[in-house]
C-alpha positions in Angstrom: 180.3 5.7 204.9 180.7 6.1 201.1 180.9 4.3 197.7 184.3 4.4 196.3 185.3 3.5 192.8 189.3 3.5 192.6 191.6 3.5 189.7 195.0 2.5 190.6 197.2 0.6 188.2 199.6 -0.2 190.6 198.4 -3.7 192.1 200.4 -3.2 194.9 199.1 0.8 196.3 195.6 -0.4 194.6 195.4 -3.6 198.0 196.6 -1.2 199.9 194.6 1.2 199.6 191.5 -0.7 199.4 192.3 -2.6 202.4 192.5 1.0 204.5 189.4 2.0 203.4 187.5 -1.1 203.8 188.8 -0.5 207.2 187.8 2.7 207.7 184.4 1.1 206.8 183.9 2.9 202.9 182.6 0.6 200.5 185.4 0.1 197.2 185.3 -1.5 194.3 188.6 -1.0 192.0 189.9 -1.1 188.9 194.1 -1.8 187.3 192.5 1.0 184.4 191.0 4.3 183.9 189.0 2.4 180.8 187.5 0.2 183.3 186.5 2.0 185.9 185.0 4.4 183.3 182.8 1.5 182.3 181.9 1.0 185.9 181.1 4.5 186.1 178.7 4.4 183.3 176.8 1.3 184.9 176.8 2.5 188.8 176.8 5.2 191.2 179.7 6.1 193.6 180.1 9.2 195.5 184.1 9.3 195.3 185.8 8.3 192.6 190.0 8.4 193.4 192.1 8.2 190.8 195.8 7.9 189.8 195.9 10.2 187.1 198.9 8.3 185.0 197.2 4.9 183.9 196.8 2.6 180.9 194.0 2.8 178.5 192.5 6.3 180.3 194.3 8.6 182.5 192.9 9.6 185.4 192.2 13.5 184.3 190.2 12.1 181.8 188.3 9.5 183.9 187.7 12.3 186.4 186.4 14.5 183.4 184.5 12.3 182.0 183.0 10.8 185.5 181.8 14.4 186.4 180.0 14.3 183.1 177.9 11.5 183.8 177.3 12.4 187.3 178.3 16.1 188.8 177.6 15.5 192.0 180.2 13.3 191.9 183.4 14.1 194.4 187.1 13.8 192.8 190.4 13.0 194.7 193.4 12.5 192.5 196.2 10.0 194.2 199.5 10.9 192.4 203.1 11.8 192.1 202.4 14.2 189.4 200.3 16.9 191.2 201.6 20.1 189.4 199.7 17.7 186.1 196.7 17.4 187.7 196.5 21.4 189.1 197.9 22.6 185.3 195.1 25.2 183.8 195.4 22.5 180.8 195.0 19.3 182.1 191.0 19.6 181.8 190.9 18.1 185.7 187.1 18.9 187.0 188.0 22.4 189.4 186.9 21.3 192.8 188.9 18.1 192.6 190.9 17.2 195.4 195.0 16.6 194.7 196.9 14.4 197.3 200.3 13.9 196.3 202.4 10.9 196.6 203.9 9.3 199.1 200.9 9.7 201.9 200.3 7.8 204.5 197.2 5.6 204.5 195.5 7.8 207.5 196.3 10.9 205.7 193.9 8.9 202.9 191.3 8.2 205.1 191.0 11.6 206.8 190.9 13.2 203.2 188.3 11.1 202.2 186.2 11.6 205.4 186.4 15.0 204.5 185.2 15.7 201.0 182.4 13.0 202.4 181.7 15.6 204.4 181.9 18.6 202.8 
């Protein structure tokens, strides 16, 4: 299964979330801030990185961005209620990043992550 690093400043959706995907069997380690995670990034290797993209200290758009830079194999999902943000030509969001709006269901989640895992 794969090596998650989430960004979710909502403490709530972020045990949530983390609970279904330990479930699922992935392997997540998480993060209240894009600044955080970012500095997580920088010291290990994950092959998804899902972000919220509205967050304290970083956004998610530029965590993403600056995620891909340090590794570009690395796969993208953005978790947020702003979607038409994330898909805007100016929003600097890597291209082949995946969107999943809010509210989803945890299962929806999981079978989105199973598939960019493999893809």
């Amino acid at each position: 299964m794969a090596k998650i690093l989430l960004a979710e400043d909502d403490g709530d959706m972020r045990r949530f979330l983390v609970k279904a995907l330990q479930k699922a069997g992935h392997e997540v380690v998480s993060y209240a801030d894009g600044l955080g995670a970012y500095e997580k990034l920088k010291m290990e290797s994950f092959e998804l990185l899902l972000t919220d993209i509205v967050m304290p200290e970083m956004d998610g758009i530029e965590l993403a961005r600056r995620g891909a830079e340090l590794d570009p194999s690395l796969r993208i999902m953005f978790i947020t209620g702003f979607a038409a943000v994330a898909l805007s030509p100016d929003s600097k969001a890597p291209k082949d990043a995946k969107i999943l709006s809010k509210p989803f269901h945890l299962r929806q989640l999981v079978d989105e992550v199973e598939r960019m895992m493999a893809a």
